[in-house]
Every structure is written in C-alpha cells, then in structure tokens.
N, C-alpha and C positions, 0 to 999 in steps of 0.2 A: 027521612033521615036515618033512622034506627033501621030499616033493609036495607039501606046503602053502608051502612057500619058493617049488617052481618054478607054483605055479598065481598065486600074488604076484605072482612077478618078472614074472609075460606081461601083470599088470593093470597093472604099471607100467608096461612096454612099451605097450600100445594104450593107458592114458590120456595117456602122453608123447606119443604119436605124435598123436593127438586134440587136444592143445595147440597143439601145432605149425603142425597145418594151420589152427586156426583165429587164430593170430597169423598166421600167412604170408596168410591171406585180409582178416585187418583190413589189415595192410602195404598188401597191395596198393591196397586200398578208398582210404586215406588218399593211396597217388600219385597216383591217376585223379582225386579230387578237385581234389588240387595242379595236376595239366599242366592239368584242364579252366579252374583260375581264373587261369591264368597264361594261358589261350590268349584267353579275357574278357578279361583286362585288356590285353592285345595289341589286340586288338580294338577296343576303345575308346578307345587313344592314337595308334589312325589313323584314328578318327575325330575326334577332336578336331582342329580349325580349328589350336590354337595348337603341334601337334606333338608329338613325344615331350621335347622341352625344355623343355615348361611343369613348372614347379615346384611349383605347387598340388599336393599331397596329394587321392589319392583317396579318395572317401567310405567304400572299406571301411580305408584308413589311421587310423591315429592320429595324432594330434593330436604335436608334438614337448611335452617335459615341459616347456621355459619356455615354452610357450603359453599367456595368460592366458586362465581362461575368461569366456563372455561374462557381461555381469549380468545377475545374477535381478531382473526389473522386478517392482514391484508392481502391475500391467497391462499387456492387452493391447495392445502397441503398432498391431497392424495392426485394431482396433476401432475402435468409435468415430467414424468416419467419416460417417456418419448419424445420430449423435446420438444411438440408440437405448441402446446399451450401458452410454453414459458415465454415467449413472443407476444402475447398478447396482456402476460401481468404487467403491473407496475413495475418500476422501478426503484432499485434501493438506493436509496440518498446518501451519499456520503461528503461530506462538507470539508473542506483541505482549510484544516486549523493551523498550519505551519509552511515553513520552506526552506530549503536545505540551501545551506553556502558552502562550498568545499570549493578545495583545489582540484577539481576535475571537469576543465568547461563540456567536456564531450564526452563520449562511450570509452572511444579509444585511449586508452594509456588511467583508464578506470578500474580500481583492483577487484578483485572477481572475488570474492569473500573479506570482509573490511579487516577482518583480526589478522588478516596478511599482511597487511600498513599500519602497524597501530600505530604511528608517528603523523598519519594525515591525519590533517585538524579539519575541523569542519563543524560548520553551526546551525541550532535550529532557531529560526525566528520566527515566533510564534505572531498572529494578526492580534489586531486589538482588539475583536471581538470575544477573545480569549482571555479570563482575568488570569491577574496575574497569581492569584492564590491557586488557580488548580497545578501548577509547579510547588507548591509549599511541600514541603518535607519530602521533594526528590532527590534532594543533594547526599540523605541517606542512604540509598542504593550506589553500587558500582557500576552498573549498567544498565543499558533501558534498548528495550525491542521498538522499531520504529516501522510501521505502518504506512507506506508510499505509494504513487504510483508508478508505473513505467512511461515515463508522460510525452519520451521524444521515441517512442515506439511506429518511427516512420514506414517503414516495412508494412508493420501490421495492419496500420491505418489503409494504407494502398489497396494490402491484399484484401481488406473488409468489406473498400468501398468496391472491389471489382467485384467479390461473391454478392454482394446485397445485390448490384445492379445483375446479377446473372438470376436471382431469385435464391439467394441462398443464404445460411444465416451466420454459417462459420465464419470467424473472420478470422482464425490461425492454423498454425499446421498442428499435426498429432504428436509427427516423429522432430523432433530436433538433434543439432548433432550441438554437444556440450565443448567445450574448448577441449577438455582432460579424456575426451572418450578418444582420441585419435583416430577419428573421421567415422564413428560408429555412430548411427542415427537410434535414438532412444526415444520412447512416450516423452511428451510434454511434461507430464503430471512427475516423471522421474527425473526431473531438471528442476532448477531453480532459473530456468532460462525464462527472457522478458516477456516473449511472443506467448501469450497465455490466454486463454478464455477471455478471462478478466487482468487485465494489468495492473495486478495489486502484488506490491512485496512485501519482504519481511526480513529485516536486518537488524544486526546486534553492535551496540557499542557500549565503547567506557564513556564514562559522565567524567567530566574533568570536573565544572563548575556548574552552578546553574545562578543566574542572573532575574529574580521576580522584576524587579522593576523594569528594565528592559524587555521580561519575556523574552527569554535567550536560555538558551541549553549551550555550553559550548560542552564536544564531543573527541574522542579518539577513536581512530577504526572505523569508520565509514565509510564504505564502499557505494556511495551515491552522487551522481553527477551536479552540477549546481544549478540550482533553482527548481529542483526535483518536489511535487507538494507531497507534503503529508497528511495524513488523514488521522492517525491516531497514535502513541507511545503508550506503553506497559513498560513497569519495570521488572528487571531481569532478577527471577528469586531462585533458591537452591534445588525447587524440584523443576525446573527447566529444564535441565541436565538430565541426560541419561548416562550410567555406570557403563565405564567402558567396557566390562565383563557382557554387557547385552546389545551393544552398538553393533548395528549389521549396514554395510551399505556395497556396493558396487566395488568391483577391483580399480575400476576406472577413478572411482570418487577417493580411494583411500591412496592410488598414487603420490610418492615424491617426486613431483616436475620440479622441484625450488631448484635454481640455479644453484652452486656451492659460494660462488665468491661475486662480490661487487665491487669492481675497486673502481677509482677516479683519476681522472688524469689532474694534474694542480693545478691547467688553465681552468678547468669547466669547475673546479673547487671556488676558486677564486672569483670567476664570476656570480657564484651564489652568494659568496658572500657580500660582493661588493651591491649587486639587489638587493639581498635582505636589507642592507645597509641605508639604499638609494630611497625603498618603503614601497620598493614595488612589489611584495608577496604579503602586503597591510588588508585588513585589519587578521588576516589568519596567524599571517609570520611575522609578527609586528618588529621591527627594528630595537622596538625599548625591552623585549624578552631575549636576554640573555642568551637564550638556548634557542633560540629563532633557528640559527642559522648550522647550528648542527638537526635542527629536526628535521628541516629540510633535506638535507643529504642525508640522513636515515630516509624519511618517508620516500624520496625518489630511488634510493637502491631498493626498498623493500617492493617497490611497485615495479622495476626492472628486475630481479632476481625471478617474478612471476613471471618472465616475459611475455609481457602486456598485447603482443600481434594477435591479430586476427587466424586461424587456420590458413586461409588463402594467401598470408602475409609472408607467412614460414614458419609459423610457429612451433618450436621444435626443435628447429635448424638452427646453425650458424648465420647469422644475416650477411646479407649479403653489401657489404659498407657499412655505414651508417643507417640508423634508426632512428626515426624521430618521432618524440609524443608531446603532449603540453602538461605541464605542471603549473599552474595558477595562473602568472604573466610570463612565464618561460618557456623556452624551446628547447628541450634537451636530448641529443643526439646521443645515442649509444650503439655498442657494438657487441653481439654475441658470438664467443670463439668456438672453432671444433672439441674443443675440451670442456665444454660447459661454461667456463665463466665468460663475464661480462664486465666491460668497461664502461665509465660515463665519459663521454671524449666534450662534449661541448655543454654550453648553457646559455642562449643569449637571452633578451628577452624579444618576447614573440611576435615580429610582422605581420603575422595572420598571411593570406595567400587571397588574393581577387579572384584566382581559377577556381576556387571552392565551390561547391556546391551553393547559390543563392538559400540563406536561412541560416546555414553554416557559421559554427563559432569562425573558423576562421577568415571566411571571408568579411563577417563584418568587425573583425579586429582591425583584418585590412584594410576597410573601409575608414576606421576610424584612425587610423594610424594614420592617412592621408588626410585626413583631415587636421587631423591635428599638426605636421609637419607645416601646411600652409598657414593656420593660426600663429606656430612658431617662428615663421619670416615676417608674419606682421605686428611680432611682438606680441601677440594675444593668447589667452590658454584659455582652453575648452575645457567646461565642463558637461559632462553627459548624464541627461536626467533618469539613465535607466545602466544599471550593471547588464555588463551583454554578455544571452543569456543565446545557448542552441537555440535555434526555433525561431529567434527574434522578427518580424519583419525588418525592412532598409527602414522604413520610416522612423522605428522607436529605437532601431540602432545609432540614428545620426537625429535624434530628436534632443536639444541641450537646455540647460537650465539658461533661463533667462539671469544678465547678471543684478 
C-alpha cells in the first residue's frame, strides 16, 4: 500500500509539473501577442496625418455603449447607380390615406397650377383608417402641400406595358412638351408634367375649413381631377417661399398667357345659376351658400382665362366656334377671339357623349343619363352607388343602391 502511495505521489509530481509548464508557455504566448499589437498600434498613430490626438477609435476598438448603431436600410445604398439593380429592390410602400372631390371629372378643362382658380372648391376625404385627431390644429395654417398620384396616367400605363414586354424598364419619355413652352420639347424633371418616373405630385392650396369629425379638409386652388388618391399633406409654412430677388426659372415658365377678359353671355349666366339653384353643383356649390353661384362663374372664367385646350386643340389661337369643357355637372361652351379675350356663350348641364372613349367620364355620364331618362317614364329615380369617376368600369358605373 505505502509503494503504491509513493509511485502516486511522483504521478502527481510530473503531472503537476507538466501543467505548469504548459500554463507558463500559454502565459507567455498571450504577452508576445500583447507587446506585438501594442507595437501595430504604435505604428499606425505615427502614421496617421492627424497624430496621436485624434479621437477616432481604432477599427480593432469598440464602439463606446451610448453609440447608436447605424440603420439597417432595406437596400443597398451604394447600388443602383446604373439603374441595373434598382429592379431587383424592394418596393416603397406608400398607402393613399385620402381622396380628392373637385369640380374636374377629367384632365381636360383641369387648371394647370391651382392658385390660377382660387374660386374651385374641392375636398379631401380622408379613410377611416385615418383618426380623426391627426387633422387637429390644421385649421391654423392657411395652406397645406398635398401629396398625389397621377392616377389616370393612361398614356403612360400603355407606353410601360409596351417597354416591359419589349425587355425594358422605362415606362416614360425624357423630353416632354409643357402647354407654356410653345411646342418646345424639355427634360421631364424640368416640368411639372404627369408622365414621370414615378407618378407622384405635389400641389398647393388654401384650407378654407377643416372638419375632424367627418375627416374632411375642405380646400381652395386645387388643380386635381376628382377622385385623384392621396398619399400625404404638409402644411404650408413661411420658409417654403423663395425671395423673389433669387427666383430663377425659364422664360417659357415665367410667360403671361392669361387671357385679359372673360365675360358672359346672360343666357349661359342664367343657366348657372338656375343649377346652382336646382343642387346640381351639391355638395361643392351647395344651393344654401349664398355665394355658390357667383364662385362658380369666377372659378369657370378663371379656368377659361388659362385657356384650358390642349396644344393640338389650338391652344393659343382664336377657337375656332365654340369650345367645350366640364365644370362639375355642366357643360360649358366658350369662345376665344383674335384679340385675346373670351366669352362664356352656353352652360347646360352635361349629357355625357356614348362615342367617348369606353372608361370615359363622359361616356358613362351618357351611360347614366339613359338610364335614368327611362327610370323617369316609369316614374322611378335612380340612385347610383358609386360617384362617377374617370377610369370607372360600365359595371360600377351603372351599379345602384338597392332601395
């Protein structure tokens, strides 16, 4: 028993001893590491330009604990640069919190900057997913920037779908011709014109009222068609503006086209007002607002004084007869002279047209105006479950509220 203790006690001796030297040789290992990274980092703060007083943390440092870290992007930022990539990011999401009501069913007879008609009324109605507290304390501003889309950009859709199916990714032109350039084709990015990358606007109006319970903005100056979504408002503050002493823009953009006079004949007066009367320009031009039925003949000279044609139409020129555009449920014929001014010769309200383009505000006016004439022989009135809108199918045009 006592030889087998002391044959023990010598294994405990040489494995002790065996421990030893191999901690005293890690020891060592781990100083030679230390003085060689301490003699590197010596090294590198006489090279560095900014000296051993620069602050900056070295890249084998740590970060200090109140360092915020950077964002995680949902893309590449340094991509993209060529166009090639951007096809393959994500998508930015943007969600259409509102929608526009105005007196403009279509493009045509649409004023081209809103502060040109400050007499058209027009409203935003906001969804209900929207509380009604994010409008709280808008009603203290005088104006709000409105955030849109171009959303009956039929053109552009066309020309997308032909380059996609050719293998291409553009879906707009570069150069565009502006109404005010007098047939001068300009960069996109130098317009305010629809046909865009991205179909997103950006327009400015007066706030008249704002309505929380409703979720309603009603607006002045709006130069957007009806049923136009929106995505976002800002209100309009004092460093918006730029000092007309630094304003630089185009001879083309800073042109006076404004016609000098608008006048009216007393039939096409009289018919306005006998509609505002009837409550067929309701809920914008409402019959119980006193001043209904002069806004309206402001807001329609001020949309005629721009004359509202197209280039191909004449624009420019003298028309040739009558001119016709839409003003909310109306049809209003006008005429522009070799001398510049302009008359409003008629106003009825509006048939819509069957030859119209299918999708067309006007054809499914037309569509419903027949309809309704036969409900009117059999005694019966129609209601329509949906306001008709450009774009609309035949189905949701002639689709009615059950009574």
């Amino acid at each position: 028993w006592a030889s087998a203790m002391r044959r023990s006690g010598v294994g405990f001796v040489v494995a002790g001893s065996g421990a030893a030297v191999v901690g005293l040789v890690l020891v060592l290992a781990a100083w030679r590491r230390r003085k060689l990274s301490q003699s590197a980092a010596a090294t590198t703060r006489s090279a560095d330009p900014r000296g051993s007083g620069g602050n900056e943390p070295s890249r084998g440092d740590k970060p200090p604990k109140s360092h915020k870290e950077a964002p995680v992007l949902d893309f590449d930022p340094a991509l993209g640069v060529d166009g090639r990539p951007i096809s393959q990011g994500p998508d930015f999401p943007l969600e259409e919190i509102a929608r526009v009501q105005a007196p403009f069913p279509h493009r045509a007879g649409t004023p081209r900057q809103g502060t040109l008609a400050p007499h058209a009324r027009s409203r935003l109605h906001f969804h209900t997913y929207i509380p009604p507290e994010t409008l709280r304390d808008l009603d203290g501003f005088s104006h709000v920037w409105v955030v849109f889309r171009f959303h009956i950009n039929i053109d552009r859709s066309k020309k997308r779908q032909r380059e996609i199916k050719a293998g291409a990714r553009r879906g707009f032109s570069a150069k565009v011709v502006p109404p005010r350039a007098g047939g001068k084709r300009v960069g996109v990015f130098s317009t305010r014109a629809p046909h865009r990358p991205n179909p997103i606007g950006l327009s400015l109006c007066e706030i008249e009222s704002v309505n929380l319970r409703a979720r309603r903005i009603d607006v002045l100056g709006l130069d957007l068609v009806d049923g136009t979504p929106v995505y976002d408002i800002k209100p309009y503050i004092p460093w918006d503006s730029v000092p007309r002493h630094a304003l630089r823009v185009p001879s083309w953009v800073s042109c006076d086209d404004e016609l000098p006079s608008v006048t009216w004949s007393a039939g096409a007066e009289e018919a306005v007002r006998d509609l505002v009367q009837q409550g067929h320009l309701a809920p914008l031009y409402s019959k119980r607002n006193p001043q209904a039925v002069e806004e309206v003949i402001k807001a329609i000279a001020e949309v005629v004084a721009q004359d509202p044609r197209a280039l191909h139409d004449g624009r420019g020129e003298p028309t040739d007869g009558e001119y016709t555009m839409t003003f909310s449920k109306l049809r209003v014929g006008f005429e522009i002279r070799a001398d510049g001014t302009a008359e409003v010769l008629t106003a009825v309200l509006d048939p819509g047209d069957l030859l119209a383009p299918p999708g067309s505000y006007q054809q499914g006016l037309a569509l419903r105006r027949a309809e309704e004439a036969k409900a009117a022989e059999e005694g019966r009135r129609l209601r329509w479950k949906y306001e008709l809108l450009e774009g609309m199918t035949q189905e949701r045009v002639l689709e009615r509220l059950t009574a």
